[in-house]
Backbone as a printed PyTorch tensor [residue, N CA C, xyz], in Angstrom:
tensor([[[-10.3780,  -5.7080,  10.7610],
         [ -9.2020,  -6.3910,  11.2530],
         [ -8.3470,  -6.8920,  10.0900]],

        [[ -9.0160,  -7.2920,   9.5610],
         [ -8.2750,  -7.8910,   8.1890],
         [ -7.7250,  -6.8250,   7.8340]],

        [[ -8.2990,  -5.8260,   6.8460],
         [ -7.6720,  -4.7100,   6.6460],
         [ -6.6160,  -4.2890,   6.9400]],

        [[ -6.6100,  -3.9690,   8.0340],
         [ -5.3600,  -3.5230,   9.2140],
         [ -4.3370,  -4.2830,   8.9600]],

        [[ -4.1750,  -5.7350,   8.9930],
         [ -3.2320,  -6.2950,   8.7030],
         [ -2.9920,  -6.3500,   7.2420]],

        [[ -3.1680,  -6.6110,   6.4750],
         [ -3.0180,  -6.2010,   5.0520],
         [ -2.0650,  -4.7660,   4.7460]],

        [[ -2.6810,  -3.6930,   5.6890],
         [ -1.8560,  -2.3130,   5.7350],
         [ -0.5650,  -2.5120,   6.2590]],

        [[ -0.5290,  -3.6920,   7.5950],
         [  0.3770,  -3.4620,   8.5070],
         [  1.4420,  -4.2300,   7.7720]],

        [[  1.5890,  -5.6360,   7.1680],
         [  2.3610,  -6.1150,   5.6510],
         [  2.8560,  -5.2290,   4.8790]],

        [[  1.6370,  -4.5030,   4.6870],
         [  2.4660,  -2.9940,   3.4720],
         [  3.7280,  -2.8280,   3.9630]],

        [[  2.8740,  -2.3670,   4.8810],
         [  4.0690,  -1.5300,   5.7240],
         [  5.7390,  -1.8900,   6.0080]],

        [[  4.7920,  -3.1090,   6.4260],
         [  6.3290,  -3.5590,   6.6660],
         [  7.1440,  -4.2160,   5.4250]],

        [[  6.7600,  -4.3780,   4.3800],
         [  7.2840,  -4.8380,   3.7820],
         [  8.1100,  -3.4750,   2.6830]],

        [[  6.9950,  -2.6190,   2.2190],
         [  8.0750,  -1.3610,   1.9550],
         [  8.7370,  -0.4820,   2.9460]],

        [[  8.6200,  -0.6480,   3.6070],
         [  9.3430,   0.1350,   4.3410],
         [ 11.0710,  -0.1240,   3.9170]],

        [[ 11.8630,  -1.3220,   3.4620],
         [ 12.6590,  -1.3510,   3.3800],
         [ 13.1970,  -1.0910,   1.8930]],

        [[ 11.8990,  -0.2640,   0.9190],
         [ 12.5170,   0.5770,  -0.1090],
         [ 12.3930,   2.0370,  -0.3050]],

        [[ 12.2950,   2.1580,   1.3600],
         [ 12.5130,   3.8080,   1.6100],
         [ 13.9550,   3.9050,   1.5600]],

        [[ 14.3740,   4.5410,   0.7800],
         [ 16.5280,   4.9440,   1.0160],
         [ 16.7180,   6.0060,   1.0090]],

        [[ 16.7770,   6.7210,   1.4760],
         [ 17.3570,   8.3290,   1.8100],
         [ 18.7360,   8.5810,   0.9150]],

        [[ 19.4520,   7.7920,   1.0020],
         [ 21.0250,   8.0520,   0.3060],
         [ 20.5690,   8.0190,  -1.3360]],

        [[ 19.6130,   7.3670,  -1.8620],
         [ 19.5260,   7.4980,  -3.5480],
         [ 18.8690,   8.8710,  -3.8470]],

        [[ 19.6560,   8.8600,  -4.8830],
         [ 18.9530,  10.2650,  -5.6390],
         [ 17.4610,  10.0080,  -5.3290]],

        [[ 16.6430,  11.6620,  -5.8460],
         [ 15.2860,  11.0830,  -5.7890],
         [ 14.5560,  10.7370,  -6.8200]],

        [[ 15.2690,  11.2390,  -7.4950],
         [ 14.4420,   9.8800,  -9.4910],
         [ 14.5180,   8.1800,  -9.2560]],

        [[ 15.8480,   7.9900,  -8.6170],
         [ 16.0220,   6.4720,  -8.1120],
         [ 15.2890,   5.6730,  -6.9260]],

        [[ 15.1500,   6.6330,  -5.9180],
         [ 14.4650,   6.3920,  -4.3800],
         [ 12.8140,   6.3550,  -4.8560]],

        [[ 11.8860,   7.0950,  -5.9050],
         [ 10.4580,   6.8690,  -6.3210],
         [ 10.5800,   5.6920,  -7.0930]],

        [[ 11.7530,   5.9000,  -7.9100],
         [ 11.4700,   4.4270,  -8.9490],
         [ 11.1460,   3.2820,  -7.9180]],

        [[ 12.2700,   3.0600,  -6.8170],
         [ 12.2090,   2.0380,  -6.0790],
         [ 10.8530,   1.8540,  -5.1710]],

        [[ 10.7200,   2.9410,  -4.6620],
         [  9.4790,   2.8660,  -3.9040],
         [  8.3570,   1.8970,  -5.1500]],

        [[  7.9230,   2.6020,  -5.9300],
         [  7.1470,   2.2990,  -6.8320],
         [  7.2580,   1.0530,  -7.4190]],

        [[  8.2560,   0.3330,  -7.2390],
         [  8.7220,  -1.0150,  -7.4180],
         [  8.1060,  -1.9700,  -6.1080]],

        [[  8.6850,  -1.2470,  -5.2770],
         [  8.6230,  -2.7900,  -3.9240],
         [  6.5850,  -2.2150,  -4.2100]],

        [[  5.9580,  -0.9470,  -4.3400],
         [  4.1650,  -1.0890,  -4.4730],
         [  3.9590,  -1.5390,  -5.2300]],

        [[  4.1640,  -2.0510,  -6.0330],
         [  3.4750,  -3.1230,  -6.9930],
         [  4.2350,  -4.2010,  -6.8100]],

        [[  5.1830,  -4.4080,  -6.6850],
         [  5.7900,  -5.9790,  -6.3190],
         [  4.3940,  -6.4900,  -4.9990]],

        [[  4.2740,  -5.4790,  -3.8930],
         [  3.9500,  -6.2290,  -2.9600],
         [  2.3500,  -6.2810,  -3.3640]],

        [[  1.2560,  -5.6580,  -4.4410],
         [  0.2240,  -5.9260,  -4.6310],
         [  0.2090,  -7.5150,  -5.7040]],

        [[  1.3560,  -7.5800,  -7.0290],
         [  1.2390,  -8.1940,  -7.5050],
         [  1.1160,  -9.4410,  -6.8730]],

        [[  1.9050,  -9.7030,  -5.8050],
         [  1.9910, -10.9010,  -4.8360],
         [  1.2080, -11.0080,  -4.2120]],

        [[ -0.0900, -10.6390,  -3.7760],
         [ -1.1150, -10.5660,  -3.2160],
         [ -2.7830,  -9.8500,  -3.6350]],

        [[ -3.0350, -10.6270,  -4.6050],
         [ -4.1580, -10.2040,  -5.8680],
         [ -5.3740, -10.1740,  -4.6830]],

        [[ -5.3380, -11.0530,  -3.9980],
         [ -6.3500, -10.8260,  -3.4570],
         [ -6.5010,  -9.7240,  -1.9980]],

        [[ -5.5970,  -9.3090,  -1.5910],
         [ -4.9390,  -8.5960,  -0.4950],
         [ -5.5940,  -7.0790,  -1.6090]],

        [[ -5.0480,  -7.2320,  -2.8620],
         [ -4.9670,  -5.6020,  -3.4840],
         [ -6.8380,  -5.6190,  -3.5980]],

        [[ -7.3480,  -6.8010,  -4.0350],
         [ -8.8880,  -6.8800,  -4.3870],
         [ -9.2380,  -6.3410,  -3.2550]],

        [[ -9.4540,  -6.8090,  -1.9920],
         [ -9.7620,  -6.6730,  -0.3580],
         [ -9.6350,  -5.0150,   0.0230]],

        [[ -8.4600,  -4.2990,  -0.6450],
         [ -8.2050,  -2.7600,  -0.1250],
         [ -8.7600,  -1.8620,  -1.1910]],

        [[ -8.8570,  -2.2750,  -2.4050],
         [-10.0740,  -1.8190,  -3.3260],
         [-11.1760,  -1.4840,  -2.7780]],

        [[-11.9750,  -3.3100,  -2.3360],
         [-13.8860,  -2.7160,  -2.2430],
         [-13.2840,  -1.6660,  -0.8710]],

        [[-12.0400,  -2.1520,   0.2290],
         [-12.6400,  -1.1820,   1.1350],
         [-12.6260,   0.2580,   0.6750]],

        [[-11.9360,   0.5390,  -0.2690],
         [-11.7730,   2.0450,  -0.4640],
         [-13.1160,   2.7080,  -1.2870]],

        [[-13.6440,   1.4070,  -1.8610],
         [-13.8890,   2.0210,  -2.8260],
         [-15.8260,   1.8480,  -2.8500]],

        [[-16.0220,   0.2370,  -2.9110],
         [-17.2610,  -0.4940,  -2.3040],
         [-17.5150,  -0.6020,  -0.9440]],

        [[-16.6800,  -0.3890,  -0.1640],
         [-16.9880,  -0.9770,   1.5790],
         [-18.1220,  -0.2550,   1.8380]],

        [[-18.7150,  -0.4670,   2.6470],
         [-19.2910,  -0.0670,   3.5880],
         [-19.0260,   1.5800,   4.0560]],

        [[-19.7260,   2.4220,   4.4150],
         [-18.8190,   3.6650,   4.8650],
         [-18.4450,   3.6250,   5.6730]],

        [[-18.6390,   3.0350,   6.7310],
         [-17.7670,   2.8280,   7.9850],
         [-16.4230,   1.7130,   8.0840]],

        [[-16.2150,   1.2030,   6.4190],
         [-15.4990,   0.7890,   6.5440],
         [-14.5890,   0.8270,   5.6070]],

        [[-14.7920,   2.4020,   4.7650],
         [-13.7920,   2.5260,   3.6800],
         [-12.9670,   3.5460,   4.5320]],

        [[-11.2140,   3.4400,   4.0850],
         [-10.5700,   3.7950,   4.5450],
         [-10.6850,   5.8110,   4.4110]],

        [[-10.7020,   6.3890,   5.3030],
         [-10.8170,   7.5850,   5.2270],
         [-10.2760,   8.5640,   3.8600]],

        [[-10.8370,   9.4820,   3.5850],
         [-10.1880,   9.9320,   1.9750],
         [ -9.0420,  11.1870,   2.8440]],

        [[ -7.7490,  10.9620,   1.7680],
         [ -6.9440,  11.9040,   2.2630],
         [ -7.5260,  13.3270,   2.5920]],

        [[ -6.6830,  13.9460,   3.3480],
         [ -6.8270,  15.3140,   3.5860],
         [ -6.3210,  16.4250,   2.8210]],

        [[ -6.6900,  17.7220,   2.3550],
         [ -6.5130,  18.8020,   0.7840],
         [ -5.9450,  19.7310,   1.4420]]])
């Protein structure tokens, strides 16, 4: 549960440095800005999505992308 909300913050919080109208050298820079703005602000939020990815539990690390 925690988790989830932690993702669902992400979310919502970059979502508003997705821009379609900027070039795309400018639109990654930005992206890549508001993802670390929003971990730096939340050390312990970024600690928390770590162990899950990385230490959790297996049923409770977040699934590994798809190839």
């Amino acid at each position: 549960m925690v988790g989830e909300q932690i993702i669902a913050d992400f979310m919502a919080f970059t979502a508003d440095a997705v821009d379609f109208v900027l070039p795309p050298g400018d639109g990654v820079t930005t992206m890549l800005r508001a993802y670390l703005t929003f971990w730096k602000a939340r050390p312990l939020s970024f600690r928390f999505n770590l162990w899950r990815r990385l230490d959790g539990l297996q049923n409770e690390r977040c699934p590994a992308p798809s190839k």
